[in-house]
MARLUMVO-613745 format. One record per atom (N, C-alpha, C): x, y negated, z negated; atom name; residue in one letter; residue number from 1. Coordinates in Angstrom, 3 decimals, always signed. Layout:
<sites>
{xx: X&yy: Y&zz: Z&atom: CA&type: A&seq: NUM} $
...
</sites>
This chain:
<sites>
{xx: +94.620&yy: -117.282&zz: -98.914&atom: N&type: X&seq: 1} $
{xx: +94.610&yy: -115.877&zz: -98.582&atom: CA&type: X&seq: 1} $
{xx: +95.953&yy: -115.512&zz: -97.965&atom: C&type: X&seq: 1} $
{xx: +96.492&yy: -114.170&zz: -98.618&atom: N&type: X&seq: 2} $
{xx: +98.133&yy: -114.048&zz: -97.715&atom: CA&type: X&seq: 2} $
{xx: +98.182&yy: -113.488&zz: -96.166&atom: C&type: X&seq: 2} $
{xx: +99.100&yy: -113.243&zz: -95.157&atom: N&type: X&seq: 3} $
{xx: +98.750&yy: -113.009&zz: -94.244&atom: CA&type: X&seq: 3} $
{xx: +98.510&yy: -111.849&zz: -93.980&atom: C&type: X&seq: 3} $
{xx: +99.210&yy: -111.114&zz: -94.865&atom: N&type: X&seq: 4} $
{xx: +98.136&yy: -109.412&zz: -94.781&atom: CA&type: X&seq: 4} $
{xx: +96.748&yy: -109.524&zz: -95.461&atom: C&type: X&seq: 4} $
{xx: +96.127&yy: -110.114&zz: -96.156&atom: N&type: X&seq: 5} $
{xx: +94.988&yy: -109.815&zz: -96.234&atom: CA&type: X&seq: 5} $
{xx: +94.189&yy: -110.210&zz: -95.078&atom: C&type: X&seq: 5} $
{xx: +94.632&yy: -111.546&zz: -94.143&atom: N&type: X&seq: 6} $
{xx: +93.869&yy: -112.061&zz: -92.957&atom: CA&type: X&seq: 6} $
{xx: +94.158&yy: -110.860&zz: -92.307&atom: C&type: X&seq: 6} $
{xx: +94.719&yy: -110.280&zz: -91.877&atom: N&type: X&seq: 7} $
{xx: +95.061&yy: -109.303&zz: -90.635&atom: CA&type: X&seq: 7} $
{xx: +94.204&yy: -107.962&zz: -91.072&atom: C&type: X&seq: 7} $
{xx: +93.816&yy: -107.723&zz: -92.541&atom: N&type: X&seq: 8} $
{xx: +92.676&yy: -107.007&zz: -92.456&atom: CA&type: X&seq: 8} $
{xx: +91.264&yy: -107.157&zz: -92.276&atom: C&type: X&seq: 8} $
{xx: +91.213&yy: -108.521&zz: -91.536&atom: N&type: X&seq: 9} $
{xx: +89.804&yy: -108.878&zz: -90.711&atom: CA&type: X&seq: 9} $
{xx: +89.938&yy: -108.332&zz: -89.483&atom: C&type: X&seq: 9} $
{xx: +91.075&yy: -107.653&zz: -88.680&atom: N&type: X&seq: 10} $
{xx: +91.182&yy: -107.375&zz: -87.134&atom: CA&type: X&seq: 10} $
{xx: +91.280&yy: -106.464&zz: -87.251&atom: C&type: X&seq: 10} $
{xx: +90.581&yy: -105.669&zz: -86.744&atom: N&type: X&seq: 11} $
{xx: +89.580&yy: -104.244&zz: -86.704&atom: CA&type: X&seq: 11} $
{xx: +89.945&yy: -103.565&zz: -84.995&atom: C&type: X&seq: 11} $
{xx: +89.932&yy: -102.506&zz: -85.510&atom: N&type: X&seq: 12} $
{xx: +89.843&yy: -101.922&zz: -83.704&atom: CA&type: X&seq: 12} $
{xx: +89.332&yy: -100.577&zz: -83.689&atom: C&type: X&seq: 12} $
{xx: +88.106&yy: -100.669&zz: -82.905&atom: N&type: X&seq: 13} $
{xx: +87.222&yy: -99.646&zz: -82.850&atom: CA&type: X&seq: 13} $
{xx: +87.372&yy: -99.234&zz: -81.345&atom: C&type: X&seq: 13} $
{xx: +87.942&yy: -97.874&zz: -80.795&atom: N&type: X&seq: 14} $
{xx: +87.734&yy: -97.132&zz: -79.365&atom: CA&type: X&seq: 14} $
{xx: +86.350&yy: -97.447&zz: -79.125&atom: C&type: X&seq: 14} $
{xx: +85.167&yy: -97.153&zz: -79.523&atom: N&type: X&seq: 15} $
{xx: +83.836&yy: -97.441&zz: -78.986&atom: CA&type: X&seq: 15} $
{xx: +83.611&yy: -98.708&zz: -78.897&atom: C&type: X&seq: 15} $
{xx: +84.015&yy: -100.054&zz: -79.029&atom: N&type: X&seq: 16} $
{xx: +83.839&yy: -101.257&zz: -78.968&atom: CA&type: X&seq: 16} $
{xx: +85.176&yy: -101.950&zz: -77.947&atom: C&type: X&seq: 16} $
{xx: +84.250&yy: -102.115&zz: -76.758&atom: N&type: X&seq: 17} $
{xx: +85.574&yy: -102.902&zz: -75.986&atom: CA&type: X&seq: 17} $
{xx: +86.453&yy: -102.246&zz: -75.860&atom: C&type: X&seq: 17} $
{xx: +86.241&yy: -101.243&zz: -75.337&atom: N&type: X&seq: 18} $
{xx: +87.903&yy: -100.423&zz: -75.308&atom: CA&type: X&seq: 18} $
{xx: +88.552&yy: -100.142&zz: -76.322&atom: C&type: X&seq: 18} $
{xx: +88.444&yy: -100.467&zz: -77.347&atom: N&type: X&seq: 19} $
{xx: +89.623&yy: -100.452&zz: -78.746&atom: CA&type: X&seq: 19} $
{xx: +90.116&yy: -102.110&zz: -78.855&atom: C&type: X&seq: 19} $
{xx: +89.790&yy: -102.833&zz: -78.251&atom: N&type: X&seq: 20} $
{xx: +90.331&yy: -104.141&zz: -78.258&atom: CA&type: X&seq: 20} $
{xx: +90.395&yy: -104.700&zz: -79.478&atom: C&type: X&seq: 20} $
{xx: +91.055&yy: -105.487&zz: -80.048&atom: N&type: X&seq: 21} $
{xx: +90.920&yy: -106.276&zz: -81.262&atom: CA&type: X&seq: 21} $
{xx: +89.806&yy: -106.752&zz: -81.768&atom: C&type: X&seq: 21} $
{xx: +88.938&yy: -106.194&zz: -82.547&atom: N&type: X&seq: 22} $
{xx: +87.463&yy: -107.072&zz: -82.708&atom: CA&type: X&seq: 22} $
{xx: +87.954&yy: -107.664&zz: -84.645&atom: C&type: X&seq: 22} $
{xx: +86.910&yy: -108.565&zz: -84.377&atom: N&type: X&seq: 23} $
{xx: +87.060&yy: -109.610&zz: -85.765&atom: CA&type: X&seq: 23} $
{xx: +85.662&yy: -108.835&zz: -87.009&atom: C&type: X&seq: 23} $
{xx: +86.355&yy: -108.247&zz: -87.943&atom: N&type: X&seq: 24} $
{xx: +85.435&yy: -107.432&zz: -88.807&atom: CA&type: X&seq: 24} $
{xx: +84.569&yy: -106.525&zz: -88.092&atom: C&type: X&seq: 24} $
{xx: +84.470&yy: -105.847&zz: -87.631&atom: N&type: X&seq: 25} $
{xx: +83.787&yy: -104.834&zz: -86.822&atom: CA&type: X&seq: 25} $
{xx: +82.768&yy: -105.291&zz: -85.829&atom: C&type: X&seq: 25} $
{xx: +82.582&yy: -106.482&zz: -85.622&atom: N&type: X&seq: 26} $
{xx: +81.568&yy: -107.276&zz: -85.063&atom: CA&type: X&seq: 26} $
{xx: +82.160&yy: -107.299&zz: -83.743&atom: C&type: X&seq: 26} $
{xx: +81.749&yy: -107.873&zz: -82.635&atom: N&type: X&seq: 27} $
{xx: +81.472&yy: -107.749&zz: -81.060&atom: CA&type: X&seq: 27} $
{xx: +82.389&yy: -108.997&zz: -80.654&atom: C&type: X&seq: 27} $
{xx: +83.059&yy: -109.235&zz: -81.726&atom: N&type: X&seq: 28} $
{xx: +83.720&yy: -110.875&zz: -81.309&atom: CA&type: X&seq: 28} $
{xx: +85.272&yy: -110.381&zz: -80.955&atom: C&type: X&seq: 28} $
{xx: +86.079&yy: -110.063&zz: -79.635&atom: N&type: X&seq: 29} $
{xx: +87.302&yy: -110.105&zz: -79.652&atom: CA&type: X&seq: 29} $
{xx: +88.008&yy: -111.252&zz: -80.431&atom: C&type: X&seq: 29} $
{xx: +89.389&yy: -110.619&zz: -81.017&atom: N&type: X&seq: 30} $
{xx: +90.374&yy: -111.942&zz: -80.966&atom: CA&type: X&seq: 30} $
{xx: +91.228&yy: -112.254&zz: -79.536&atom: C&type: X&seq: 30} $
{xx: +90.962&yy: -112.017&zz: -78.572&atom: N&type: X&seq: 31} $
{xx: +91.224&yy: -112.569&zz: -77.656&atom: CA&type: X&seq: 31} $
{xx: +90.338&yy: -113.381&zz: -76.803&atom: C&type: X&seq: 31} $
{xx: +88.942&yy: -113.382&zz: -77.391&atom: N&type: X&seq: 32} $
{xx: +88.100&yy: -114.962&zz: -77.137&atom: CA&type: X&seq: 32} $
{xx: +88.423&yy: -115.863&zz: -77.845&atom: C&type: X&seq: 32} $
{xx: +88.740&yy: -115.346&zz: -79.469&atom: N&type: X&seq: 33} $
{xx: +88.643&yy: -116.608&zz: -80.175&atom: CA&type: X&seq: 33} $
{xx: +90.327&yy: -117.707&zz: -79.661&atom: C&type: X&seq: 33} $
{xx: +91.124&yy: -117.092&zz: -79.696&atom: N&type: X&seq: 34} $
{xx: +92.407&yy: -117.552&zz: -79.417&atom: CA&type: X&seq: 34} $
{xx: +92.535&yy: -118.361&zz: -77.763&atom: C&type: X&seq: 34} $
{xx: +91.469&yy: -117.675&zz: -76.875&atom: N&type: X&seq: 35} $
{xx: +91.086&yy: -118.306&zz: -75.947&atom: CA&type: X&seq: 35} $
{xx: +90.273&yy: -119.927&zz: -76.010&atom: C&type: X&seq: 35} $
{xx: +89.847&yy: -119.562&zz: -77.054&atom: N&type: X&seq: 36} $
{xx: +88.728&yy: -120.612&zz: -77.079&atom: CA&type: X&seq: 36} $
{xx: +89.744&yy: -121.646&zz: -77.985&atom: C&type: X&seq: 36} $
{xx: +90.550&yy: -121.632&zz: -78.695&atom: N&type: X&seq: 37} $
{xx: +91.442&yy: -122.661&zz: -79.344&atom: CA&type: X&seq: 37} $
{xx: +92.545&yy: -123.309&zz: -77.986&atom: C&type: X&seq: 37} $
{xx: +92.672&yy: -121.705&zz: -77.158&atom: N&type: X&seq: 38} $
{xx: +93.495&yy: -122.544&zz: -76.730&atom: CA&type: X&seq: 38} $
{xx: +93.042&yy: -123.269&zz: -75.264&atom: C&type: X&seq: 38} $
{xx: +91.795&yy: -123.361&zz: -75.101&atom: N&type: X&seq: 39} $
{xx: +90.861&yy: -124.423&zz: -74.681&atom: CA&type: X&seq: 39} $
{xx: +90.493&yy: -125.656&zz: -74.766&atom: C&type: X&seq: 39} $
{xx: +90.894&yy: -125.584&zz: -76.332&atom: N&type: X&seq: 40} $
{xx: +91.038&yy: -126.972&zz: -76.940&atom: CA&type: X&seq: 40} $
{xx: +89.784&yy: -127.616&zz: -77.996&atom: C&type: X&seq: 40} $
{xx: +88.970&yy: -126.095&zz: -78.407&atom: N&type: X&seq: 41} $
{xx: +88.275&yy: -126.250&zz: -78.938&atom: CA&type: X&seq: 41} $
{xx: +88.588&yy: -126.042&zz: -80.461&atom: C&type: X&seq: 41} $
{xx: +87.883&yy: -127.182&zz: -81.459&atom: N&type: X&seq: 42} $
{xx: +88.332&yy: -127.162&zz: -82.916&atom: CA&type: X&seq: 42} $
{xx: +87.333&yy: -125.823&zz: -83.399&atom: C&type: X&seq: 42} $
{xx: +88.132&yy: -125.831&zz: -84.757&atom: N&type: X&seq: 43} $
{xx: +87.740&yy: -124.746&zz: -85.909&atom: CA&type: X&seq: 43} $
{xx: +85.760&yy: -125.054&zz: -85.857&atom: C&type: X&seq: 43} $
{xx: +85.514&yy: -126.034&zz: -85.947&atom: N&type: X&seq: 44} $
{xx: +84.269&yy: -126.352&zz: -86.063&atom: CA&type: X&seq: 44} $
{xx: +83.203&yy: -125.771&zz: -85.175&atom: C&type: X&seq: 44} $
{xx: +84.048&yy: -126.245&zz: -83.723&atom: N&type: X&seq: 45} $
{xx: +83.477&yy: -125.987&zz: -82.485&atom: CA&type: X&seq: 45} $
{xx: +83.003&yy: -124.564&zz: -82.743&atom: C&type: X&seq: 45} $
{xx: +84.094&yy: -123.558&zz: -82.712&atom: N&type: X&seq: 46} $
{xx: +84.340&yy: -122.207&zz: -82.865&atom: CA&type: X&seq: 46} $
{xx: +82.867&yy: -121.685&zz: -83.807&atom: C&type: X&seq: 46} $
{xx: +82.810&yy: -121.673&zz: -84.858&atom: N&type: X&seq: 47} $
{xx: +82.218&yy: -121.728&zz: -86.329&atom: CA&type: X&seq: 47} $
{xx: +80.845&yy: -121.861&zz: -85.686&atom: C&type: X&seq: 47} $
{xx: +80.367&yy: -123.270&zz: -84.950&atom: N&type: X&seq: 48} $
{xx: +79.114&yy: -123.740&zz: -84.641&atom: CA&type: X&seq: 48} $
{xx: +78.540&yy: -122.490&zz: -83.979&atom: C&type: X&seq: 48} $
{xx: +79.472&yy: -122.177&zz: -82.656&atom: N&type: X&seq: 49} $
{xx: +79.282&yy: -120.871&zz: -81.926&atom: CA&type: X&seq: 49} $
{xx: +78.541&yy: -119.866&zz: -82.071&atom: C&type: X&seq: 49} $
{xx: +79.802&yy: -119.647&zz: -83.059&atom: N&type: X&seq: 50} $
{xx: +79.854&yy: -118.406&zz: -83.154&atom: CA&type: X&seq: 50} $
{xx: +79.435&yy: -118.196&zz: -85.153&atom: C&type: X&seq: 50} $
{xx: +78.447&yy: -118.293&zz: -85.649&atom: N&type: X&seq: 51} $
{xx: +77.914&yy: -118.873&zz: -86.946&atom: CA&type: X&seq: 51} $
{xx: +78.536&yy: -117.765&zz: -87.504&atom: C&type: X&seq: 51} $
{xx: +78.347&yy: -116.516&zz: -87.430&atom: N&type: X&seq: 52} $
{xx: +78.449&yy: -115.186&zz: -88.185&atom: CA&type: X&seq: 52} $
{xx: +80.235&yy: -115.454&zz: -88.571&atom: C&type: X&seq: 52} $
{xx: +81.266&yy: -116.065&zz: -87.899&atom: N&type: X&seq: 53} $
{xx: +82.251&yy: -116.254&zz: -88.015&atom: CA&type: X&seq: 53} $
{xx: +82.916&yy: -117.176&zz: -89.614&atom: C&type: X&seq: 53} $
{xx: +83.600&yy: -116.987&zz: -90.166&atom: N&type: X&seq: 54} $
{xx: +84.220&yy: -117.639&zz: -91.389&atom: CA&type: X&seq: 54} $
{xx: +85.666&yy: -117.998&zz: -90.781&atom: C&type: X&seq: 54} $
{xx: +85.918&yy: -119.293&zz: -90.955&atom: N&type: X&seq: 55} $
{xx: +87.305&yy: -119.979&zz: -91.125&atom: CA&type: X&seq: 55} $
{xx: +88.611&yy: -118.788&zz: -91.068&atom: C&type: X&seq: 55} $
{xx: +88.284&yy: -117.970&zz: -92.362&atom: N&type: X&seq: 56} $
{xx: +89.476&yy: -117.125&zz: -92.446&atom: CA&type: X&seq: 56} $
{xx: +89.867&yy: -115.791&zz: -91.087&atom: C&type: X&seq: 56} $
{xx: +88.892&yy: -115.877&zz: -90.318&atom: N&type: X&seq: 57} $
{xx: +88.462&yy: -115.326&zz: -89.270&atom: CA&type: X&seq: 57} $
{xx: +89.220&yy: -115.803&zz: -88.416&atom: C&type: X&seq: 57} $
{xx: +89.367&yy: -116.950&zz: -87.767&atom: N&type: X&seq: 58} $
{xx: +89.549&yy: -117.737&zz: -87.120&atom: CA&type: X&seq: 58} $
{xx: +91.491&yy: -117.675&zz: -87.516&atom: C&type: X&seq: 58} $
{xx: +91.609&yy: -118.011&zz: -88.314&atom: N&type: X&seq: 59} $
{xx: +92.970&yy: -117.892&zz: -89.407&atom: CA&type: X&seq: 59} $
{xx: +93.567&yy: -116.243&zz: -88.762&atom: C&type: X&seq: 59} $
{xx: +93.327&yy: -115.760&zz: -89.407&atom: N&type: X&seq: 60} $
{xx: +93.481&yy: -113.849&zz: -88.981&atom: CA&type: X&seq: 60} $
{xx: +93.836&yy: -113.723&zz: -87.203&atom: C&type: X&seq: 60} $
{xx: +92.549&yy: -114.461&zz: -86.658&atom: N&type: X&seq: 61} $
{xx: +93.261&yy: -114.330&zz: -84.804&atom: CA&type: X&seq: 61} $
{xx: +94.752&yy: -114.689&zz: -85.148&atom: C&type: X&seq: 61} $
{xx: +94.814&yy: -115.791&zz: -84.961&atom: N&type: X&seq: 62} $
{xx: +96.055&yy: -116.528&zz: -85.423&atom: CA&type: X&seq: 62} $
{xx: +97.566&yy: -116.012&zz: -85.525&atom: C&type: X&seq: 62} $
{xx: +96.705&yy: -115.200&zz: -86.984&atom: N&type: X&seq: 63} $
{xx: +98.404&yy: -114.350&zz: -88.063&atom: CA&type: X&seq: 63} $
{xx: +98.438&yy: -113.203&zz: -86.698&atom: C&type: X&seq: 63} $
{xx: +97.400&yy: -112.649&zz: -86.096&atom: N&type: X&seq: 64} $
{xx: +97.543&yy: -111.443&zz: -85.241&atom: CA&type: X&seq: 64} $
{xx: +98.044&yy: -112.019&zz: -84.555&atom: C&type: X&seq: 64} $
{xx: +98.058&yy: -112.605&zz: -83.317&atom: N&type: X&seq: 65} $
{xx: +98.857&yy: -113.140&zz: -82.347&atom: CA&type: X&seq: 65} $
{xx: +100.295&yy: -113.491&zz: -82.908&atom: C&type: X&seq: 65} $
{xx: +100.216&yy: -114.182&zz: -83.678&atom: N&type: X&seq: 66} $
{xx: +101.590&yy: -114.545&zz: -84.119&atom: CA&type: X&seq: 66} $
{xx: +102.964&yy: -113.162&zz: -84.295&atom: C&type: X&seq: 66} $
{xx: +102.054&yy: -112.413&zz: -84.771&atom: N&type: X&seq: 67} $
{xx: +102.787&yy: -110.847&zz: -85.017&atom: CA&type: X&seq: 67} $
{xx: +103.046&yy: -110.314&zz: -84.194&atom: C&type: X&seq: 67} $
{xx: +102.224&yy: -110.291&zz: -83.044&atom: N&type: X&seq: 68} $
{xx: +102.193&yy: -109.574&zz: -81.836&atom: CA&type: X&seq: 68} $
{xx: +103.809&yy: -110.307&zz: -81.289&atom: C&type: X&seq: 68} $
{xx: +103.361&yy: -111.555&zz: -81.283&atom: N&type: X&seq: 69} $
{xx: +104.515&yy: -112.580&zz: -80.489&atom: CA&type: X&seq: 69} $
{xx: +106.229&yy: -112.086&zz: -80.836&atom: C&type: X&seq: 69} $
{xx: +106.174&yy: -111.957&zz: -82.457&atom: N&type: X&seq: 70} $
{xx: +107.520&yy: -111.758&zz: -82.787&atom: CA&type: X&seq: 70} $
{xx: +107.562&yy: -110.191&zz: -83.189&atom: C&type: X&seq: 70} $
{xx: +106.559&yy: -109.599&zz: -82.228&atom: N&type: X&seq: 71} $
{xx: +107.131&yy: -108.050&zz: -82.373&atom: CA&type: X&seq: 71} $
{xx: +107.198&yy: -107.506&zz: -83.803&atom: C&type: X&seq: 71} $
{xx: +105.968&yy: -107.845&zz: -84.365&atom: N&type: X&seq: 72} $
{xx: +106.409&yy: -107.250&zz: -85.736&atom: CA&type: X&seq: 72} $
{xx: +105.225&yy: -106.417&zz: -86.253&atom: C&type: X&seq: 72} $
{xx: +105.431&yy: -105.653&zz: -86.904&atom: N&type: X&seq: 73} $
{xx: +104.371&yy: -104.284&zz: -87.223&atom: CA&type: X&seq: 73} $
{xx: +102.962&yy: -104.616&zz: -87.974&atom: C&type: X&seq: 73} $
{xx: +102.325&yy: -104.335&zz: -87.051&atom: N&type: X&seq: 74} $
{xx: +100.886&yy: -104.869&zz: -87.391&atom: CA&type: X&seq: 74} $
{xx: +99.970&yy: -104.301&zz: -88.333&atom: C&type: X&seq: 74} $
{xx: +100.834&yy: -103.725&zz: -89.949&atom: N&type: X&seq: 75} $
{xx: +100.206&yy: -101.979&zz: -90.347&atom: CA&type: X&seq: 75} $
{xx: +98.797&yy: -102.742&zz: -91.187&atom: C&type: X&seq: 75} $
{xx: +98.305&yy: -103.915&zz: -91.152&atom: N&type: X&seq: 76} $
{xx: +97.005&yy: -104.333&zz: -91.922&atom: CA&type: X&seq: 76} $
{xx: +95.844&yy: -104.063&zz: -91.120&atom: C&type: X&seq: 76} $
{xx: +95.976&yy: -103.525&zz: -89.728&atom: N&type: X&seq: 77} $
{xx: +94.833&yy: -104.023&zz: -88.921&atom: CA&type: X&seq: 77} $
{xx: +94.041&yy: -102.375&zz: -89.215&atom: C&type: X&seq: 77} $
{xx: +92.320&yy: -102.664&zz: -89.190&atom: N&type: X&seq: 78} $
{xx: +91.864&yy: -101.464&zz: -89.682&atom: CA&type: X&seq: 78} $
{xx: +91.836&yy: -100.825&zz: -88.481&atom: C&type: X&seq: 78} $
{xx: +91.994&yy: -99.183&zz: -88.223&atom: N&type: X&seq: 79} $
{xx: +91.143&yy: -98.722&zz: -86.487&atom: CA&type: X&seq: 79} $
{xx: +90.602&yy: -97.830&zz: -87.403&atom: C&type: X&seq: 79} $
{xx: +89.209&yy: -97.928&zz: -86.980&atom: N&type: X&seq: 80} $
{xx: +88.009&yy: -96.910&zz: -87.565&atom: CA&type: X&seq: 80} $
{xx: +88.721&yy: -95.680&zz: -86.325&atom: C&type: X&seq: 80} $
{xx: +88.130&yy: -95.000&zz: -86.809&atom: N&type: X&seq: 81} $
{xx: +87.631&yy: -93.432&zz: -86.303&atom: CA&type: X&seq: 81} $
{xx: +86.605&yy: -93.382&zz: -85.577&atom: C&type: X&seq: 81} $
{xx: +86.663&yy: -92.757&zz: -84.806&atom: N&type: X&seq: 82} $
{xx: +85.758&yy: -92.365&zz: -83.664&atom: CA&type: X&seq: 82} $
{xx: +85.138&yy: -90.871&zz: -84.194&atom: C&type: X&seq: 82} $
{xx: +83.860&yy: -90.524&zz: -84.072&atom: N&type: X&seq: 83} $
{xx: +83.809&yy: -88.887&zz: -84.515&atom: CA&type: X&seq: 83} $
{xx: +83.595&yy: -88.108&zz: -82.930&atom: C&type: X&seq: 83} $
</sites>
């Protein structure tokens, strides 16, 4: 999968968490999951967890952080609308 298609798993909804980064519209920040790796917990660990989660999920935190890091334009990530 290329890294813009992962980065259209990171979603950001104002009514969810503040607008925070959520993983497919679901209740899961990417700032747990990236927490939780960098805890020292494997892909597996993660997955067992958190079941509703897919690998490429996990992948996507990842490419997001990474972007964030080198300042570079994040235009894949979805933000729904609020009505």
């Amino acid at each position: 999968m290329e890294l813009k298609d992962l980065l259209n798993r990171i979603t950001v909804n104002p009514k969810i968490f503040g607008g925070k980064p959520i993983i497919r519209g679901m209740r899961i920040k990417v700032e747990n999951v990236l927490s939780l790796l960098a805890q020292g917990m494997t892909l597996e660990e993660i997955l067992e967890d958190y079941p509703e989660l897919e690998p490429d999920d996990v992948r996507a935190c990842l490419v997001y952080a990474c972007a964030l890091v080198a300042n570079e334009a994040i235009e894949n990530v979805n933000v729904e609308a609020t009505p």
